[in-house]
PDB file of N, CA, C, O and CB in Angstrom:
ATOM      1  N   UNK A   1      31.626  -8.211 -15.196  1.00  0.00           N
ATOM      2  CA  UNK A   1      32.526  -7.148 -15.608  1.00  0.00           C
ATOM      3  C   UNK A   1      33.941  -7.696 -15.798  1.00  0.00           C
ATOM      4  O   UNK A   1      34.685  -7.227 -16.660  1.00  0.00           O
ATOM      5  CB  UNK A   1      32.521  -6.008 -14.575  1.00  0.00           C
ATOM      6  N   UNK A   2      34.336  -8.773 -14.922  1.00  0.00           N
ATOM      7  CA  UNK A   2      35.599  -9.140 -14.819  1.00  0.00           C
ATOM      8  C   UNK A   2      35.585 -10.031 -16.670  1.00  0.00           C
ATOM      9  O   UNK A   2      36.420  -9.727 -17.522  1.00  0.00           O
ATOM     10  CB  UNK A   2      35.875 -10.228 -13.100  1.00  0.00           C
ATOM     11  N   UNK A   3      34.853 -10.725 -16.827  1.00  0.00           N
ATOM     12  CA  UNK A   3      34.981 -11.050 -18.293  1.00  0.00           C
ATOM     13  C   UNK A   3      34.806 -10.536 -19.129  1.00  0.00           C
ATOM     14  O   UNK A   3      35.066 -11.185 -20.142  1.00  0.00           O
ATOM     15  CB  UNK A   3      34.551 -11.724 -18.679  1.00  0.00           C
ATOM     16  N   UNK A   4      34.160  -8.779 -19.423  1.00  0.00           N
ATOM     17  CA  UNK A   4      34.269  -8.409 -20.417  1.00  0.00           C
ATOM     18  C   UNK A   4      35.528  -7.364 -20.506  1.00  0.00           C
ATOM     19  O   UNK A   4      35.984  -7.096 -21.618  1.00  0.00           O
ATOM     20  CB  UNK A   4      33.065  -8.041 -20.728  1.00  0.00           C
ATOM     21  N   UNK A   5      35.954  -6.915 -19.606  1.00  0.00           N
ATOM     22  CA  UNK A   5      37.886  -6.560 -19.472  1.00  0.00           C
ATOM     23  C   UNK A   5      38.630  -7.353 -18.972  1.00  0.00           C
ATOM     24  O   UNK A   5      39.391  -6.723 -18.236  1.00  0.00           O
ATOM     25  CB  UNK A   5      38.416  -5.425 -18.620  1.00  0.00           C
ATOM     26  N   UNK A   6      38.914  -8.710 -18.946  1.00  0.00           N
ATOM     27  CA  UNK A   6      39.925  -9.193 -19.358  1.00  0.00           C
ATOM     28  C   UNK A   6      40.569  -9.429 -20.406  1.00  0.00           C
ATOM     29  O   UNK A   6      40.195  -9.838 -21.505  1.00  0.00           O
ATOM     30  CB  UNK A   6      39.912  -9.802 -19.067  1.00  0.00           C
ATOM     31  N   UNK A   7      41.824  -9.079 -19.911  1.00  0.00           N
ATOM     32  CA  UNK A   7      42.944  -9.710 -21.353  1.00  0.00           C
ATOM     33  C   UNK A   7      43.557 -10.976 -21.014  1.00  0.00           C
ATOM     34  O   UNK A   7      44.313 -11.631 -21.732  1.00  0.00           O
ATOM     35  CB  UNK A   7      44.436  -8.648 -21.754  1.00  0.00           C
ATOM     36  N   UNK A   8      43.261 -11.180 -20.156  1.00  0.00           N
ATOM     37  CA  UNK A   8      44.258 -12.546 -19.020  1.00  0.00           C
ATOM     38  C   UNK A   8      43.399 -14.011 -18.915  1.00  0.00           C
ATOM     39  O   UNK A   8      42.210 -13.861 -18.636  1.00  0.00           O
ATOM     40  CB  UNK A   8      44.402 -11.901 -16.897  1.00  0.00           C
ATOM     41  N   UNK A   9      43.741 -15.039 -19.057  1.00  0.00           N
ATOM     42  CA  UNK A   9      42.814 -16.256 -19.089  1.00  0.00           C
ATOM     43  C   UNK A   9      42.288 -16.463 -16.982  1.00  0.00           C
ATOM     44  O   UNK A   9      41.383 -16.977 -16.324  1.00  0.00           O
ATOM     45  CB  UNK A   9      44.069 -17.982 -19.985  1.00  0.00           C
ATOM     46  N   UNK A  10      43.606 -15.651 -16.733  1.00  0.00           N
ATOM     47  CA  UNK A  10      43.665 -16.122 -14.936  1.00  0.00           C
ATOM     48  C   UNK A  10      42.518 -15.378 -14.251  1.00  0.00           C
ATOM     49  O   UNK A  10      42.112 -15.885 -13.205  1.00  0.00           O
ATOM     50  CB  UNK A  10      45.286 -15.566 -13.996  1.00  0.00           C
ATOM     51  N   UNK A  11      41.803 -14.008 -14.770  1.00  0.00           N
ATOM     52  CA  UNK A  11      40.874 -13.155 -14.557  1.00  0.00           C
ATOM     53  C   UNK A  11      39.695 -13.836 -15.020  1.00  0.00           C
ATOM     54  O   UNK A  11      38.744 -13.951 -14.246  1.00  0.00           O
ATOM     55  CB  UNK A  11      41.130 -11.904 -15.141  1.00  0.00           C
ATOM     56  N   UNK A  12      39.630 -14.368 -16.349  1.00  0.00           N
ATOM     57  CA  UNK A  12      38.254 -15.072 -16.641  1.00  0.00           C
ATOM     58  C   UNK A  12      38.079 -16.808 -15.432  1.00  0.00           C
ATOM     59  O   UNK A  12      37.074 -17.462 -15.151  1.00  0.00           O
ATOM     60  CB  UNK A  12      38.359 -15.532 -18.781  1.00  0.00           C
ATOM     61  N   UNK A  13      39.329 -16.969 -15.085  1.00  0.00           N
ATOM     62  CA  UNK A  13      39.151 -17.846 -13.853  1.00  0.00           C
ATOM     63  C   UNK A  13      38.644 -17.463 -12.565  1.00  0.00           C
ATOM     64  O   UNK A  13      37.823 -18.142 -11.948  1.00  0.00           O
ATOM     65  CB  UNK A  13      40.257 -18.320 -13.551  1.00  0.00           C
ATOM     66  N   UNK A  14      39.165 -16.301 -12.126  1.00  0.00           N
ATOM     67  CA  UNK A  14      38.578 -15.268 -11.060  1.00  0.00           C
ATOM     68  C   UNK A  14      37.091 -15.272 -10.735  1.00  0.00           C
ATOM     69  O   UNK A  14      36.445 -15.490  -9.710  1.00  0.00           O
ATOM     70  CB  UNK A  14      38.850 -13.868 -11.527  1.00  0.00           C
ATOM     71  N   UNK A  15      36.766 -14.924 -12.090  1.00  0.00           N
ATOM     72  CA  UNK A  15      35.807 -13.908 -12.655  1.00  0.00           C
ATOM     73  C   UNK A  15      34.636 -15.347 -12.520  1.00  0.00           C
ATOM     74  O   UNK A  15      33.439 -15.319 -12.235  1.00  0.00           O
ATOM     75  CB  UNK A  15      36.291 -13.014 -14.547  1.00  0.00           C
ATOM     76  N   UNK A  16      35.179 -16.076 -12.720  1.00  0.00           N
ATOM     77  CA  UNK A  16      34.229 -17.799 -12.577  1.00  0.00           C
ATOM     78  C   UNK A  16      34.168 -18.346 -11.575  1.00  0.00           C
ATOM     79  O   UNK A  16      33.126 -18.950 -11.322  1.00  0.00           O
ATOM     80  CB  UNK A  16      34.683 -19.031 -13.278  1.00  0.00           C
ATOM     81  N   UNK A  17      35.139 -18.345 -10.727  1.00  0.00           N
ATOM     82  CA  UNK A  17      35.163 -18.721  -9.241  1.00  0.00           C
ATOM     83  C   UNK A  17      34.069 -17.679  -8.473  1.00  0.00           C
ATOM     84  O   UNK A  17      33.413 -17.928  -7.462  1.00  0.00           O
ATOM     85  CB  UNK A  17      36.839 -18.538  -8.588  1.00  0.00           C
ATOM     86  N   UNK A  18      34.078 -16.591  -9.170  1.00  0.00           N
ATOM     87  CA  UNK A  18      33.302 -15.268  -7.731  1.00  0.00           C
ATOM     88  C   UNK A  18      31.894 -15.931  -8.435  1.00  0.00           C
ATOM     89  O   UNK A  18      30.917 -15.922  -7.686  1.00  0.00           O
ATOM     90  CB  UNK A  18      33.611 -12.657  -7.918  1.00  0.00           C
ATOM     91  N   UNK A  19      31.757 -16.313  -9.342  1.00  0.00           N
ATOM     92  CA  UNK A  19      30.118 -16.327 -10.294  1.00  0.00           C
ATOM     93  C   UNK A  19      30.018 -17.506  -9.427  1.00  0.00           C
ATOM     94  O   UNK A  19      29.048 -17.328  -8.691  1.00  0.00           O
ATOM     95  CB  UNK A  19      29.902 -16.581 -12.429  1.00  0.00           C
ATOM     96  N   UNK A  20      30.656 -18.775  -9.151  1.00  0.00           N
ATOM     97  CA  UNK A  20      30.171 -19.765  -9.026  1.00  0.00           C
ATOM     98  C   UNK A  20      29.768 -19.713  -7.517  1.00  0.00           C
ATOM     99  O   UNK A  20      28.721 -20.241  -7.144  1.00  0.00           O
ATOM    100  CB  UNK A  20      30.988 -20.752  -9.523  1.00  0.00           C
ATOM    101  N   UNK A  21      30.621 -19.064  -6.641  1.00  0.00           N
ATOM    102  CA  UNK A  21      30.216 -18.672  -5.083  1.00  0.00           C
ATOM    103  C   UNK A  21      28.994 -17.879  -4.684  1.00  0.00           C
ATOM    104  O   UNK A  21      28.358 -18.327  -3.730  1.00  0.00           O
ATOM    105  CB  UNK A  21      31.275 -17.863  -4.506  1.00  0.00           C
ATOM    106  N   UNK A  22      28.532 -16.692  -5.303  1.00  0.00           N
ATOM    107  CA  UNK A  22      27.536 -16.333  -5.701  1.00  0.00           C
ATOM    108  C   UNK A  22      26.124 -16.848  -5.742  1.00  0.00           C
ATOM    109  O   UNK A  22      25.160 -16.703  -4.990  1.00  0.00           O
ATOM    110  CB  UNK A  22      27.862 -16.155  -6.499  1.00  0.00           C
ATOM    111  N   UNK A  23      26.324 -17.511  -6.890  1.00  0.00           N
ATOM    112  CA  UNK A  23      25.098 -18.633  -6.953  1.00  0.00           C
ATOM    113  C   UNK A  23      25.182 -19.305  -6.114  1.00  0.00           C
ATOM    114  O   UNK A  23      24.015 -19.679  -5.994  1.00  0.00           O
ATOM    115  CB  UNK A  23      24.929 -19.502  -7.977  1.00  0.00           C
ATOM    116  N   UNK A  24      25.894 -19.929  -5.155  1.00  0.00           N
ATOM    117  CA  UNK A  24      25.548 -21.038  -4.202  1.00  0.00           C
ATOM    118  C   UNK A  24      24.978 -20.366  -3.214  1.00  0.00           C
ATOM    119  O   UNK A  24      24.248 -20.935  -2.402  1.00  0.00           O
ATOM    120  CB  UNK A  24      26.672 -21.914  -3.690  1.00  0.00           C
ATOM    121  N   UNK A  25      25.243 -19.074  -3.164  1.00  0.00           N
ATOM    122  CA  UNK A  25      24.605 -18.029  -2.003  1.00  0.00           C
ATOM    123  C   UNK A  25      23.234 -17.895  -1.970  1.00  0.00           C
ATOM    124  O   UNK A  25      22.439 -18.090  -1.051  1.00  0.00           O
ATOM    125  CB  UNK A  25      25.055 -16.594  -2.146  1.00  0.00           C
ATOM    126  N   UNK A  26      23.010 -17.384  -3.573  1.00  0.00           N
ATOM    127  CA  UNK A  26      21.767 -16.822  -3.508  1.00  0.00           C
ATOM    128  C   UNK A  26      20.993 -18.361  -3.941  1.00  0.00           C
ATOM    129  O   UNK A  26      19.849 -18.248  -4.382  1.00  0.00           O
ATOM    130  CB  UNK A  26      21.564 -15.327  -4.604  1.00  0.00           C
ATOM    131  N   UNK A  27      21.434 -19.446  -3.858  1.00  0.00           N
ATOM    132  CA  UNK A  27      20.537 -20.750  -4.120  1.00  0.00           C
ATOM    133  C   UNK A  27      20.429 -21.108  -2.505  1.00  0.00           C
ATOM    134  O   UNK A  27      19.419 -20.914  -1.829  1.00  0.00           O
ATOM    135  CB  UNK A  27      21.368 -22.158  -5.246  1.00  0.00           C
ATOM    136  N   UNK A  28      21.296 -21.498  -2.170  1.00  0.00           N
ATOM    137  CA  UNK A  28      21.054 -21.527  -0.537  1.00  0.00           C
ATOM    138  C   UNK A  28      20.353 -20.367   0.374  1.00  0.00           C
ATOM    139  O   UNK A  28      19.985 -20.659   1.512  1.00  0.00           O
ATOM    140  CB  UNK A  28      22.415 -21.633   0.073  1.00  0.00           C
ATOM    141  N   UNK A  29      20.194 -19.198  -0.081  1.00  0.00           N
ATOM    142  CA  UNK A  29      19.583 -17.866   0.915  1.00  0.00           C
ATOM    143  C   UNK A  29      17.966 -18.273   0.157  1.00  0.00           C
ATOM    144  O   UNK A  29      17.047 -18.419   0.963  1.00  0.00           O
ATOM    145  CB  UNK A  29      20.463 -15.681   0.490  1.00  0.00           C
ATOM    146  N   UNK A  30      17.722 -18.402  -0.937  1.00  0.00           N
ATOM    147  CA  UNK A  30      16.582 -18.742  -1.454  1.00  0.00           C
ATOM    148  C   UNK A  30      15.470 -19.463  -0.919  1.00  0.00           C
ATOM    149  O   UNK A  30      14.322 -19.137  -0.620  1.00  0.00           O
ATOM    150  CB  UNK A  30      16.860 -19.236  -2.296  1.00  0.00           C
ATOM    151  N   UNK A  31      16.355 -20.925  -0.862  1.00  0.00           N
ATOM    152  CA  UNK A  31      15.626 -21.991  -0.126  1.00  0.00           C
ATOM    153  C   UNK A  31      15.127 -22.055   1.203  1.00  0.00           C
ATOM    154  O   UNK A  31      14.177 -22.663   1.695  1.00  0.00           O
ATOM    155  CB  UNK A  31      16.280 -22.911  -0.144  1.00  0.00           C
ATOM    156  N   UNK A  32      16.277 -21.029   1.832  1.00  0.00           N
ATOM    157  CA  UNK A  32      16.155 -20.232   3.087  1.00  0.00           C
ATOM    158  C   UNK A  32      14.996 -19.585   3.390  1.00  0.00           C
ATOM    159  O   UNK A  32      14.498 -19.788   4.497  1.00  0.00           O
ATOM    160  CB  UNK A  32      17.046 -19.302   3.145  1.00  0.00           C
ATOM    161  N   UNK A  33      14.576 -18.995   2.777  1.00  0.00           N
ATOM    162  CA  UNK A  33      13.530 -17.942   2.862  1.00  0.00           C
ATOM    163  C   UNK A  33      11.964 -18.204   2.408  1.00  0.00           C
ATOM    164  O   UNK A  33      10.962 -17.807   3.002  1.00  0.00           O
ATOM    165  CB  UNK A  33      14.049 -16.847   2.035  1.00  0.00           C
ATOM    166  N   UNK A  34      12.045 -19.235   0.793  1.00  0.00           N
ATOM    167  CA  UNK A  34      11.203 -20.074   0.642  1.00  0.00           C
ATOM    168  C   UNK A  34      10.571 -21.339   2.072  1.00  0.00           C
ATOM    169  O   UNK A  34       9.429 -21.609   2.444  1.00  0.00           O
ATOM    170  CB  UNK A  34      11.877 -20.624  -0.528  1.00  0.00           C
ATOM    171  N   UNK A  35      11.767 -21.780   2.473  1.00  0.00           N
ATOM    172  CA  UNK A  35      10.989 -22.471   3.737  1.00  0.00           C
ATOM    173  C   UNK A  35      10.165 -21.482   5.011  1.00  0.00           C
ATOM    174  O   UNK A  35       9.159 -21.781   5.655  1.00  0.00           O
ATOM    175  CB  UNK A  35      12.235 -23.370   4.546  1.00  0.00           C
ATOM    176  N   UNK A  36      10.780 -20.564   5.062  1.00  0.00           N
ATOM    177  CA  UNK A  36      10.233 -19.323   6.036  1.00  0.00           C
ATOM    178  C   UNK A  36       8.622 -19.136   5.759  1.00  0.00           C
ATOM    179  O   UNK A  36       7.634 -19.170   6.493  1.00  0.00           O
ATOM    180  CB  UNK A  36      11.099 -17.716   5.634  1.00  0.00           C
ATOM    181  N   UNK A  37       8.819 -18.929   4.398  1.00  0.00           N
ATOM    182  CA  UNK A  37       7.236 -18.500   3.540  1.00  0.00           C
ATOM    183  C   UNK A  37       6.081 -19.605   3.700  1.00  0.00           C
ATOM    184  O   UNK A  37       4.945 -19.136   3.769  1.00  0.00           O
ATOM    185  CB  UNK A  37       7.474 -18.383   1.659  1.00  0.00           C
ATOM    186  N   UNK A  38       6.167 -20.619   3.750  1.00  0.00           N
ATOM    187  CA  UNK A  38       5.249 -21.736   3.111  1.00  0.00           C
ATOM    188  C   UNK A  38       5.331 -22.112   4.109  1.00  0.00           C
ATOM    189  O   UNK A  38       6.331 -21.964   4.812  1.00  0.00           O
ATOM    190  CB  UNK A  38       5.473 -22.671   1.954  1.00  0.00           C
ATOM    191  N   UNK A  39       3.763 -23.008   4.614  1.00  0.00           N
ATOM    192  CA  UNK A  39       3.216 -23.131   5.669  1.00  0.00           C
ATOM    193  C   UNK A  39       3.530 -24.353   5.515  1.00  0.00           C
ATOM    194  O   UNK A  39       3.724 -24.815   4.391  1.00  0.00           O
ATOM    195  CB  UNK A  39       1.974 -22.684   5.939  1.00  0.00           C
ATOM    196  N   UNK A  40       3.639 -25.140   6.717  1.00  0.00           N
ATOM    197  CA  UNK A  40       3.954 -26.835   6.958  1.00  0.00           C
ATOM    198  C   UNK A  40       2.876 -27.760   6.102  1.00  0.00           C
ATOM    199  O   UNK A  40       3.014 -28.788   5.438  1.00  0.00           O
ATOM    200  CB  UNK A  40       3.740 -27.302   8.794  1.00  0.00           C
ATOM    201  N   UNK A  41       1.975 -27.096   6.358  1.00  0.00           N
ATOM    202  CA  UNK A  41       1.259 -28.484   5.492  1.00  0.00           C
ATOM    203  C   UNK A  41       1.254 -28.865   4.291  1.00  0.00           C
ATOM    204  O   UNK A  41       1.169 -30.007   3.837  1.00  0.00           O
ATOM    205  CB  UNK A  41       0.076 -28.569   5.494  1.00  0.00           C
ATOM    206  N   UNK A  42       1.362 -27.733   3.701  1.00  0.00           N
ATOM    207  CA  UNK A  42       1.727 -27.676   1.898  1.00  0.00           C
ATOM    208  C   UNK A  42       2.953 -27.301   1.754  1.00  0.00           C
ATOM    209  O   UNK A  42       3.207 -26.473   0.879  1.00  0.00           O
ATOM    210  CB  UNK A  42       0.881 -26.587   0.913  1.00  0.00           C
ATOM    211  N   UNK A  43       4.302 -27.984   2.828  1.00  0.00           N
ATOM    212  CA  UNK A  43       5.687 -27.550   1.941  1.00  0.00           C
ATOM    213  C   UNK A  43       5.864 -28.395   1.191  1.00  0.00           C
ATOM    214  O   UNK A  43       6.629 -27.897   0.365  1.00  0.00           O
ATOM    215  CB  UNK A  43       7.004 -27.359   2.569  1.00  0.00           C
ATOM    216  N   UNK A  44       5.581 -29.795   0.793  1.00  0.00           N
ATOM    217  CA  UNK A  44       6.007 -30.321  -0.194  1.00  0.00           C
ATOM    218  C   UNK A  44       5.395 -30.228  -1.654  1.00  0.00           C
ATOM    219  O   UNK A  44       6.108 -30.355  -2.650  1.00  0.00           O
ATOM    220  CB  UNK A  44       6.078 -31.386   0.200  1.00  0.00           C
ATOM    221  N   UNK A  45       4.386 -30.057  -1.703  1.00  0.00           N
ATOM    222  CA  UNK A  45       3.845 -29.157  -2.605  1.00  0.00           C
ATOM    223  C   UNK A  45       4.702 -27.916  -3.657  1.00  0.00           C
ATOM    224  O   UNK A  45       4.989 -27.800  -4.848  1.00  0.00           O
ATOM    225  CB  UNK A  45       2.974 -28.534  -1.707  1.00  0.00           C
ATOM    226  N   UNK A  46       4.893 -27.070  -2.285  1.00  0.00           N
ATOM    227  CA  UNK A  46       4.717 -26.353  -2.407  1.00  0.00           C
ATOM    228  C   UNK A  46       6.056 -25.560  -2.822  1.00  0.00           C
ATOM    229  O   UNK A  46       6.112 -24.468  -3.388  1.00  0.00           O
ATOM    230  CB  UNK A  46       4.009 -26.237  -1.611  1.00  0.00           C
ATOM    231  N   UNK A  47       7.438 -26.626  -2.275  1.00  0.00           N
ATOM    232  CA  UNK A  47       8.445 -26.896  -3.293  1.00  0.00           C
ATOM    233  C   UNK A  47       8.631 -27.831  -4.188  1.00  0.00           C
ATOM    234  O   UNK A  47       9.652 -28.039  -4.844  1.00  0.00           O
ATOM    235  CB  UNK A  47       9.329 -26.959  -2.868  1.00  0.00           C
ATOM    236  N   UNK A  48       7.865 -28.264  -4.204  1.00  0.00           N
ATOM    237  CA  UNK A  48       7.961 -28.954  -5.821  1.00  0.00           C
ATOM    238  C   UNK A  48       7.537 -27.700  -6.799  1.00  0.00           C
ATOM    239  O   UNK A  48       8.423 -27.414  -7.606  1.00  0.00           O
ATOM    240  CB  UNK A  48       6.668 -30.477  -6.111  1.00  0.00           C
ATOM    241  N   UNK A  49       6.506 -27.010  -6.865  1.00  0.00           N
ATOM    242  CA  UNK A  49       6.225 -26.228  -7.638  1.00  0.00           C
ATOM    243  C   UNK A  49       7.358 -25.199  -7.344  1.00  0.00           C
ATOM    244  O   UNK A  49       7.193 -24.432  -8.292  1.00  0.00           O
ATOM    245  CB  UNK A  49       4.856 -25.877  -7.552  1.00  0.00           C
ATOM    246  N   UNK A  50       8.169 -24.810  -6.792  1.00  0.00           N
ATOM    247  CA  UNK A  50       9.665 -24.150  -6.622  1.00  0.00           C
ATOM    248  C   UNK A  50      10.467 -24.479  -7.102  1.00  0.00           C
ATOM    249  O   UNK A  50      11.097 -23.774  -7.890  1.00  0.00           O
ATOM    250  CB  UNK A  50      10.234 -24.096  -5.670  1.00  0.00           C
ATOM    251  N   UNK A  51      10.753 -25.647  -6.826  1.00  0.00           N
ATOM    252  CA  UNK A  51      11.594 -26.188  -7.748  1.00  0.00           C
ATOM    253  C   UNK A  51      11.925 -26.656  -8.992  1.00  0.00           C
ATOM    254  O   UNK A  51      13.068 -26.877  -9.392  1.00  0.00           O
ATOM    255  CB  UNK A  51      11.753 -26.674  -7.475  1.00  0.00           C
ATOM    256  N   UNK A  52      10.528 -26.855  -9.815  1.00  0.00           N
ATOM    257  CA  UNK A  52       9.818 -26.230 -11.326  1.00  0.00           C
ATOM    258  C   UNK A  52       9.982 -25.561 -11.773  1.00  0.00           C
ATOM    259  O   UNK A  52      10.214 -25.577 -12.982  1.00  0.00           O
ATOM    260  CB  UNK A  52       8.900 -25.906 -11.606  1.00  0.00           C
ATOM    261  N   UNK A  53       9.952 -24.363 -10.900  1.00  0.00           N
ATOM    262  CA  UNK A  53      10.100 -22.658 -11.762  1.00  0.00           C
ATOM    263  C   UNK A  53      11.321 -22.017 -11.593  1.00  0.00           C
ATOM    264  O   UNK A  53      11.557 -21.020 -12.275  1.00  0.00           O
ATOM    265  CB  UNK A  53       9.034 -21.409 -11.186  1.00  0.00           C
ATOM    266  N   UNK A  54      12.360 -22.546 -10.569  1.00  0.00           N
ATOM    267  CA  UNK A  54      13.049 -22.635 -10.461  1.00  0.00           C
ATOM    268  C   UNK A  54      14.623 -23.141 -11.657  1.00  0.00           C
ATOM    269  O   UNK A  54      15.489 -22.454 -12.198  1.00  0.00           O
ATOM    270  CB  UNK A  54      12.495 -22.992  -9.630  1.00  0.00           C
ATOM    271  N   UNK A  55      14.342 -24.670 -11.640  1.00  0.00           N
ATOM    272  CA  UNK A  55      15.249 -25.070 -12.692  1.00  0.00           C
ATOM    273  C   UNK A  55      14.350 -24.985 -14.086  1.00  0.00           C
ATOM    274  O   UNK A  55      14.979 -25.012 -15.143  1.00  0.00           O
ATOM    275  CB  UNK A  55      15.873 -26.631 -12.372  1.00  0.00           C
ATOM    276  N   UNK A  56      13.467 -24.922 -14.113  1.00  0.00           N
ATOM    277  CA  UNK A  56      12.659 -24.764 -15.478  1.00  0.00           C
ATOM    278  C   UNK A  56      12.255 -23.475 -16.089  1.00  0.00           C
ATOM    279  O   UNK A  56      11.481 -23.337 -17.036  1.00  0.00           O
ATOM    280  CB  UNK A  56      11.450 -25.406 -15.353  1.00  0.00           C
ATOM    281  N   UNK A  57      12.970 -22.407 -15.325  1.00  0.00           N
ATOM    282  CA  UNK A  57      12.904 -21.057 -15.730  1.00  0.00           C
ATOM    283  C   UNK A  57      13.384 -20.846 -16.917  1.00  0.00           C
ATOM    284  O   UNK A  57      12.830 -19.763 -17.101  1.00  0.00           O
ATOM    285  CB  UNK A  57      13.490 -20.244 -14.932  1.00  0.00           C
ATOM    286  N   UNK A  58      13.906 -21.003 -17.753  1.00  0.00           N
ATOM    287  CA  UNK A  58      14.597 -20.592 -18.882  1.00  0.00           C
ATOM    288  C   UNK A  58      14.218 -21.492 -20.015  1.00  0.00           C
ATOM    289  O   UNK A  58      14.085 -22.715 -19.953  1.00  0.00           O
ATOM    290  CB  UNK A  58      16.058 -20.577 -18.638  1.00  0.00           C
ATOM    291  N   UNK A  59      14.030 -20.556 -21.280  1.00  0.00           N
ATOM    292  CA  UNK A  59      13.582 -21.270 -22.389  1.00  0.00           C
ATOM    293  C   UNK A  59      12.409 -22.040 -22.830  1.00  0.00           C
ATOM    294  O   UNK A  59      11.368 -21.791 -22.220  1.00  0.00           O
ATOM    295  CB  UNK A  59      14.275 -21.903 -22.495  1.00  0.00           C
ATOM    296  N   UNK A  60      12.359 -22.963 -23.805  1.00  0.00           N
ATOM    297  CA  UNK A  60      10.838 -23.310 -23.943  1.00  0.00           C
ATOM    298  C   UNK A  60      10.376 -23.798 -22.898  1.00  0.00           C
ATOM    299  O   UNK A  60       9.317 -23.332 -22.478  1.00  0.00           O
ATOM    300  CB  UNK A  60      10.475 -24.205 -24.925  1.00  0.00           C
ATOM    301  N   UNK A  61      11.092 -24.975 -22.108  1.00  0.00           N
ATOM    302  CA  UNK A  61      10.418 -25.612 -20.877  1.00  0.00           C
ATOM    303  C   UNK A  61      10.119 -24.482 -19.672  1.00  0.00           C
ATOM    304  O   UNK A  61       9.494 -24.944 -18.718  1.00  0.00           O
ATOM    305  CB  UNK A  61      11.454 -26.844 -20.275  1.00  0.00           C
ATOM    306  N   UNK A  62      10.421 -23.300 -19.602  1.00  0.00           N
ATOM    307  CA  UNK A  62       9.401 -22.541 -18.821  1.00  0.00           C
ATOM    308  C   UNK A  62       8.138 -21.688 -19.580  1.00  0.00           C
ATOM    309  O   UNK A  62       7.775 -20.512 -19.552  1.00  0.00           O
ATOM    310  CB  UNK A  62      10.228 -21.546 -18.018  1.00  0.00           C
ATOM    311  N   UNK A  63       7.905 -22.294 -19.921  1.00  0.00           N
ATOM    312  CA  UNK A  63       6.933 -21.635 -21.377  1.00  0.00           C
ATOM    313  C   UNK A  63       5.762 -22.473 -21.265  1.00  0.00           C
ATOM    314  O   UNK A  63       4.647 -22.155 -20.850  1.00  0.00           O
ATOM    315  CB  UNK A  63       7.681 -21.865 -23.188  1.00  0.00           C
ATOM    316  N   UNK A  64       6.252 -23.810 -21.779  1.00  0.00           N
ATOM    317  CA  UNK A  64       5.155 -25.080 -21.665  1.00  0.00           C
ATOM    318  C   UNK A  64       4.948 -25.754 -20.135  1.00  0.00           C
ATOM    319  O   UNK A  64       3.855 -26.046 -19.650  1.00  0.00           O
ATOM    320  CB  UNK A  64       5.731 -26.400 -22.704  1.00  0.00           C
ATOM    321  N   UNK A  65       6.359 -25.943 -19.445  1.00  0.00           N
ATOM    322  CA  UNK A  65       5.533 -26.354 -18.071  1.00  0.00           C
ATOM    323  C   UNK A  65       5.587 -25.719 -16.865  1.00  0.00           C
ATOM    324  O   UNK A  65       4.626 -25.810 -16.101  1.00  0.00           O
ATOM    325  CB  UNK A  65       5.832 -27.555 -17.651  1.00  0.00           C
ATOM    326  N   UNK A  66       6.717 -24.987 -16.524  1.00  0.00           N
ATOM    327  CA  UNK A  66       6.667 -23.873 -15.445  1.00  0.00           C
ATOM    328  C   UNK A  66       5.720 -22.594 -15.613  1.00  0.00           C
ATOM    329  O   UNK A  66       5.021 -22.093 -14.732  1.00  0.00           O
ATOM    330  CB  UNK A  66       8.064 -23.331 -15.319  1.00  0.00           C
ATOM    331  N   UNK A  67       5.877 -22.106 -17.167  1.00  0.00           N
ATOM    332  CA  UNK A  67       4.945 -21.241 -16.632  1.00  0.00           C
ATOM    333  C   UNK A  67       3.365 -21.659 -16.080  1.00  0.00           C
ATOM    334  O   UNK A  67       2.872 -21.175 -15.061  1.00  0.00           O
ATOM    335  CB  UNK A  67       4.861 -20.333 -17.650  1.00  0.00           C
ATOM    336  N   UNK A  68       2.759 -22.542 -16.866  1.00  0.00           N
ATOM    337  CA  UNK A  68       1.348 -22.502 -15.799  1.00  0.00           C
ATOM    338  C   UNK A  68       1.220 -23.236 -14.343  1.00  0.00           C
ATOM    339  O   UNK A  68       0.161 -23.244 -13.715  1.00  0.00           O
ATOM    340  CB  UNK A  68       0.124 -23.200 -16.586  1.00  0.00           C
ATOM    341  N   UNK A  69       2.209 -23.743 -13.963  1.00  0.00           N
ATOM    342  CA  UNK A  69       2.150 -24.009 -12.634  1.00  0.00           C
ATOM    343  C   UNK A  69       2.321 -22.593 -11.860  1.00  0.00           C
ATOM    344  O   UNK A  69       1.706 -22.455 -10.803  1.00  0.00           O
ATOM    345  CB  UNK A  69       3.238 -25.085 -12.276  1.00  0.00           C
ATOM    346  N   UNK A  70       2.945 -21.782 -12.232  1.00  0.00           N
ATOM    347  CA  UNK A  70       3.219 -20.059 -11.433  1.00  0.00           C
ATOM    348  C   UNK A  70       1.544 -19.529 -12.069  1.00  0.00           C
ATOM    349  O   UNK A  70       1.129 -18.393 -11.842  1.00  0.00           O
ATOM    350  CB  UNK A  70       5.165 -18.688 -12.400  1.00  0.00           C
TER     351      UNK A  70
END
């Protein structure tokens, strides 16, 4: 919201600083909770395939290789 009413370059800085804190939250609360889920013997597994669908979510490469690992 903060970038689509700004008139000010210092607000679209704001507005990038709160986005970038954010994501480190919900990337760190993620991983958090993913380790909670998955049983010891298959965590490495079992984030690797997390971490696939994860950064490979978007665009063709979740199409051709994330999606059939999910």
């Amino acid at each position: 919201m903060i970038f689509i009413f700004s008139n000010h370059l210092w607000l679209i800085y704001v507005g990038s600083f709160f986005r970038g804190i954010a994501q480190v939250i919900i990337l760190a609360s993620s991983y958090a909770m993913a380790l909670i889920l998955m049983p010891p013997r298959e965590r490495g597994k079992l984030f690797s395939y997390y971490n696939a669908t994860l950064y490979l979510s978007w665009g063709l490469a979740s199409t051709l290789i994330a999606g059939p690992i999910e």
